[in-house]
C-alpha positions as CSV (number, residue, x, y, z in Angstrom):
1,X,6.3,-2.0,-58.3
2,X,4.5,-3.9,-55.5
3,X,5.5,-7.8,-55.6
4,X,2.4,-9.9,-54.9
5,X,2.8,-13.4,-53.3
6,X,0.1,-16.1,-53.0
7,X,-0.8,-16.5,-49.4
8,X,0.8,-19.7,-47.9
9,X,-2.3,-21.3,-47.6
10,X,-3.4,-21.4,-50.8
11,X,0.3,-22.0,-51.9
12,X,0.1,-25.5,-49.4
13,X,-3.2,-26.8,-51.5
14,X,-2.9,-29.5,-53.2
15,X,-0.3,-30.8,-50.2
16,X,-1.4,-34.0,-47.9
17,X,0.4,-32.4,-45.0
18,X,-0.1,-28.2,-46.4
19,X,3.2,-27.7,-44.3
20,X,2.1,-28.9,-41.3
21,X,4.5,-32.0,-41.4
22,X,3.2,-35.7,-40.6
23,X,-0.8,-35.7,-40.3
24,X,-0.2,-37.2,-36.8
25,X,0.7,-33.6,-35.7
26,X,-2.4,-32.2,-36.9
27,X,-4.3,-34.5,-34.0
28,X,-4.2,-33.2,-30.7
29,X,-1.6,-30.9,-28.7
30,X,1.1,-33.7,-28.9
31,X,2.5,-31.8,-31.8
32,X,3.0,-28.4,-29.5
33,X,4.1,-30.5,-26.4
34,X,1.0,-30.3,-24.1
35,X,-1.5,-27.5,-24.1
36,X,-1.0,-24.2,-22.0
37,X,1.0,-24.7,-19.2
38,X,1.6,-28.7,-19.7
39,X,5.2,-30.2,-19.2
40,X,6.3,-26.8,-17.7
41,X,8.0,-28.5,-15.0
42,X,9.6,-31.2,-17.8
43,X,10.0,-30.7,-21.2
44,X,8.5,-27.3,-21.1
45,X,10.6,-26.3,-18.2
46,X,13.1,-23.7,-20.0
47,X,10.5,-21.6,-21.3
48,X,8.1,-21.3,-17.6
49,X,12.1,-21.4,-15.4
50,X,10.5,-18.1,-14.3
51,X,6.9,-18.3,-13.6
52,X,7.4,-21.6,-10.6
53,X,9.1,-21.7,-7.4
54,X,9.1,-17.8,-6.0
55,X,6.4,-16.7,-3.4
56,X,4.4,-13.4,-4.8
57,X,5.7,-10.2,-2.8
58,X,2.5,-9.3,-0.1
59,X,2.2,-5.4,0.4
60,X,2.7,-4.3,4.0
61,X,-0.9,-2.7,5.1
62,X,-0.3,0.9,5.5
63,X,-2.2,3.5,7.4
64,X,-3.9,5.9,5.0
65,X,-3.8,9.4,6.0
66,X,-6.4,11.5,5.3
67,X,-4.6,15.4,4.3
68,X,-6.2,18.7,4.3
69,X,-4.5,21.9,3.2
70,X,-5.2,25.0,4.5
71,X,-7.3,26.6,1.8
72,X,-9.7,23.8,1.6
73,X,-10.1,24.4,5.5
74,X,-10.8,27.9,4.8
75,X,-13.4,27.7,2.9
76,X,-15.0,24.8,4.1
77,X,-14.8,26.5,8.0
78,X,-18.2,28.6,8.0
79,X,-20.0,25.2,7.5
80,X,-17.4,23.1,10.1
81,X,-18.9,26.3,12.3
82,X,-22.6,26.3,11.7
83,X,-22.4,22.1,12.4
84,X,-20.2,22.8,15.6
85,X,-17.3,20.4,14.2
86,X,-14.9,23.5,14.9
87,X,-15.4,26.1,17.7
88,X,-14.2,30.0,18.7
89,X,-12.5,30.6,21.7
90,X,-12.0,33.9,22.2
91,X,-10.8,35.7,18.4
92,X,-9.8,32.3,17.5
93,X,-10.9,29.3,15.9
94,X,-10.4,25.7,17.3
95,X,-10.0,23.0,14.4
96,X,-9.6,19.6,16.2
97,X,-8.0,16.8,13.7
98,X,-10.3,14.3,16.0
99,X,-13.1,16.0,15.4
100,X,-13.1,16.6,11.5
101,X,-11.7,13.3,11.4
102,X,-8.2,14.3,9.1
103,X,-4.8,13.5,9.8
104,X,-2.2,15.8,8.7
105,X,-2.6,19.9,7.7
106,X,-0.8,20.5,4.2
107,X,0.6,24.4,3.2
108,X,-1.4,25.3,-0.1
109,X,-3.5,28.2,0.6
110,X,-3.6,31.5,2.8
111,X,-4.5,32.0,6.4
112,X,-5.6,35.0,7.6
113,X,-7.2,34.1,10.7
114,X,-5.6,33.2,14.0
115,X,-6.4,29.2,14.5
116,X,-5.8,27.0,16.9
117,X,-4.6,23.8,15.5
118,X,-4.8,20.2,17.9
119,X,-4.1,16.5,17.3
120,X,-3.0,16.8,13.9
121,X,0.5,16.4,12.1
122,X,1.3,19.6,10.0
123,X,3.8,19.9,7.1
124,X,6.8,22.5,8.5
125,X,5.1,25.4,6.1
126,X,1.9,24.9,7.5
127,X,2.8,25.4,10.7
128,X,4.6,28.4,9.8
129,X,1.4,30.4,8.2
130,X,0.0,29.4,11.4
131,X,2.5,30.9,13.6
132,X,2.9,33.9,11.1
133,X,-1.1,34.3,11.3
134,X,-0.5,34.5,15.2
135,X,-1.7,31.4,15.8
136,X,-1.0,28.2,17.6
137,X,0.1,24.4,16.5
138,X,0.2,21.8,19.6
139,X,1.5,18.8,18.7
140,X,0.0,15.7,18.6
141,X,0.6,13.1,21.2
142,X,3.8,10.8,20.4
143,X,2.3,7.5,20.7
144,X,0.1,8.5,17.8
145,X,3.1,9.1,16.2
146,X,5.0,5.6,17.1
147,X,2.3,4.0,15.4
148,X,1.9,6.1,12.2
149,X,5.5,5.3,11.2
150,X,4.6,3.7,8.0
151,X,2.6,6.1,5.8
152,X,1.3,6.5,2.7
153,X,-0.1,9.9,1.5
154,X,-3.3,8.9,-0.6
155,X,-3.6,12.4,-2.3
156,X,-5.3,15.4,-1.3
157,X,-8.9,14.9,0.0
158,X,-11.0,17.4,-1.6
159,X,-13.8,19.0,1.5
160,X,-16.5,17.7,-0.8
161,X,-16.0,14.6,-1.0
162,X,-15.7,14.7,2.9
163,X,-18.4,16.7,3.5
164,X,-20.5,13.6,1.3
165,X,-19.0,10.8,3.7
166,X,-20.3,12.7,6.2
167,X,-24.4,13.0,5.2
168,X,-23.5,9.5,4.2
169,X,-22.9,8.5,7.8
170,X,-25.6,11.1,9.5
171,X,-28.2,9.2,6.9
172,X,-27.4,5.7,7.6
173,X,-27.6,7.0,11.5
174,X,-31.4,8.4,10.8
175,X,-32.5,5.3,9.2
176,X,-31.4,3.0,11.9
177,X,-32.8,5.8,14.7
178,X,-36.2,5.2,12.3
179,X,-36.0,1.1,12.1
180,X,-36.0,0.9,16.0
């Protein structure tokens, strides 16, 4: 069988104090020692030891680097084509990193055609279905390299939401072209 208890409150009525001792703690924070952080460096000083005294950790800025893999590439080329952001030399196709604005060429996906691949890093596989596809990978200038030391992969880049930063920036370039 359940056991049912009064609650303390109405167990305290009748009580000058109701079991909050003298009725001089009941007046202020005096009772609790300050309120919030008061007397943390004195009488409080045990319970915030932890909070005072340490400098917060500051993240290092790190260069953010903007990843494509191959398939995405692929399917997104007819349009990098048609807008002249990638070009054909002879049976192959020229994807410049400067140019379509990414930084390093991840492996997912399947080439077929024969590309020619400049200033952009490559993951090892990548650069293998590019040689395998007959291709060619030139590396990217070292001092780019020197300064990219400290990286941080944000994720994969999906070609849409690319291909919306770009109308974003072409649009914002028309309306200023039409406020002059």
């Amino acid at each position: 069988m359940v056991v049912r208890r009064r609650k303390k409150i109405n167990r305290n009525l009748g009580e000058r104090t109701r079991g909050n001792g003298d009725t001089k703690n009941r007046r202020g924070a005096g009772s609790r020692g300050g309120r919030g952080l008061a007397g943390s460096h004195k009488h409080k000083f045990s319970k915030y030891a932890g909070k005072f005294g340490k400098e917060k950790r500051k993240l290092l800025s790190r260069k953010v680097v903007k990843a494509f893999n191959i398939e995405l590439l692929v399917q997104a080329m007819p349009g990098l084509l048609e807008k002249g952001k990638a070009m054909k030399e002879g049976n192959a196709t020229v994807v410049d990193g400067k140019v379509i604005k990414f930084d390093k060429l991840l492996s997912r996906g399947n080439l077929e055609e024969k590309w020619i691949v400049r200033n952009v890093k490559a993951s090892k596989k990548a650069i293998e279905k590019i040689e395998k596809a007959k291709g060619i990978f030139e590396e990217p200038f070292e001092a780019e390299e020197a300064e990219g030391k400290e990286e941080a992969v944000k994720g994969e880049s999906s070609i849409e939401t690319w291909e919306n930063e770009e109308k974003a920036k072409e649009e914002k370039e028309k309306n200023k072209e039409e406020e002059k």
